[in-house]
N, C-alpha and C positions, 0 to 999 in steps of 0.2 A: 504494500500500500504506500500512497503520498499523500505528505501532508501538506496542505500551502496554508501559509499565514500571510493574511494581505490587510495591511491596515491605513487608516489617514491618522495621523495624528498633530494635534496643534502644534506650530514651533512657533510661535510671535513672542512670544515671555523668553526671558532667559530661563527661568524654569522648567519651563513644555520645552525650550531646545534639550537641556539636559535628560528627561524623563524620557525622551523621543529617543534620544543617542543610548540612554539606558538600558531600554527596551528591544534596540538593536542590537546592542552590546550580548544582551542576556539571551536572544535568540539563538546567536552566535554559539554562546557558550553550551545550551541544550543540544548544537548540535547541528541546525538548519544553517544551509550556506544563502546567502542572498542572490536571488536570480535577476530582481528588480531593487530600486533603493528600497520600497516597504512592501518587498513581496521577497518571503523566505520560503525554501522548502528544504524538504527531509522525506528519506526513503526506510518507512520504517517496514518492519517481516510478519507481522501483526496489529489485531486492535487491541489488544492491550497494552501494546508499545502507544499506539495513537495515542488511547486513553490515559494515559501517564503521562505522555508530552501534551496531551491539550489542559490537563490539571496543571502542570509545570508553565505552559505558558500563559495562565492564568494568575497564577502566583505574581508573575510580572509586569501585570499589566499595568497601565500607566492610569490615573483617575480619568484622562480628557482623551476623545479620539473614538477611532472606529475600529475595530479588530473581527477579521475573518477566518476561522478556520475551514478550509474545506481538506476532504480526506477522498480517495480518489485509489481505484485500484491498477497497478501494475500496465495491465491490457489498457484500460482508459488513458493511463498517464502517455503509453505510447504511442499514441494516436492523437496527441500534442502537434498542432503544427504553431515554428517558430520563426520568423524572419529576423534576420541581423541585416538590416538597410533594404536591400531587394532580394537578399540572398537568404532563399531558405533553411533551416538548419535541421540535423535531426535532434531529435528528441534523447535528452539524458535516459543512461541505461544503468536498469537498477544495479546495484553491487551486486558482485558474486558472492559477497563472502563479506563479516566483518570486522575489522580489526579492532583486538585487543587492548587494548594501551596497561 
């Protein structure tokens, strides 16, 4: 499965810039690589992984803004079409496998 997290969040305050960069920050850290500036995803092997990481990125969330998670399976996600300028790209392929640390 994938998970996309897409959100707006206010930056006008110096406050909402930090909470915004925090909330990037800590996506980061769960794990999601950024595909767009506030559009993260992650390739998780279950829904209990989902379910974990969408309580996790709950935890993070900033007070002000909009946050989306959609969850999306393998076959769906490849059937993604992407352009970079005019040029179409394919679609990210799930891991084979996952590392350790």
């Amino acid at each position: 499965m994938w998970m996309l997290v897409m959100f707006d969040l206010p930056v006008v305050t110096k406050p909402e810039r930090k909470a915004a960069t925090g909330f990037r920050n800590a996506l980061l850290d769960i794990g999601f690589e950024m595909s767009q500036f506030s559009v993260y995803l992650r390739f998780c092997t279950s829904q209990t992984q989902v379910d974990t990481l969408c309580k996790a990125v709950e935890r993070v969330l900033p007070s002000g803004g909009k946050v989306h998670i959609l969850q999306f399976t393998d076959k769906q996600y490849g059937r993604t079409i992407t352009f970079h300028g005019r040029s179409a790209q394919r679609p990210k392929k799930a891991p084979d496998q996952f590392d350790l640390f």
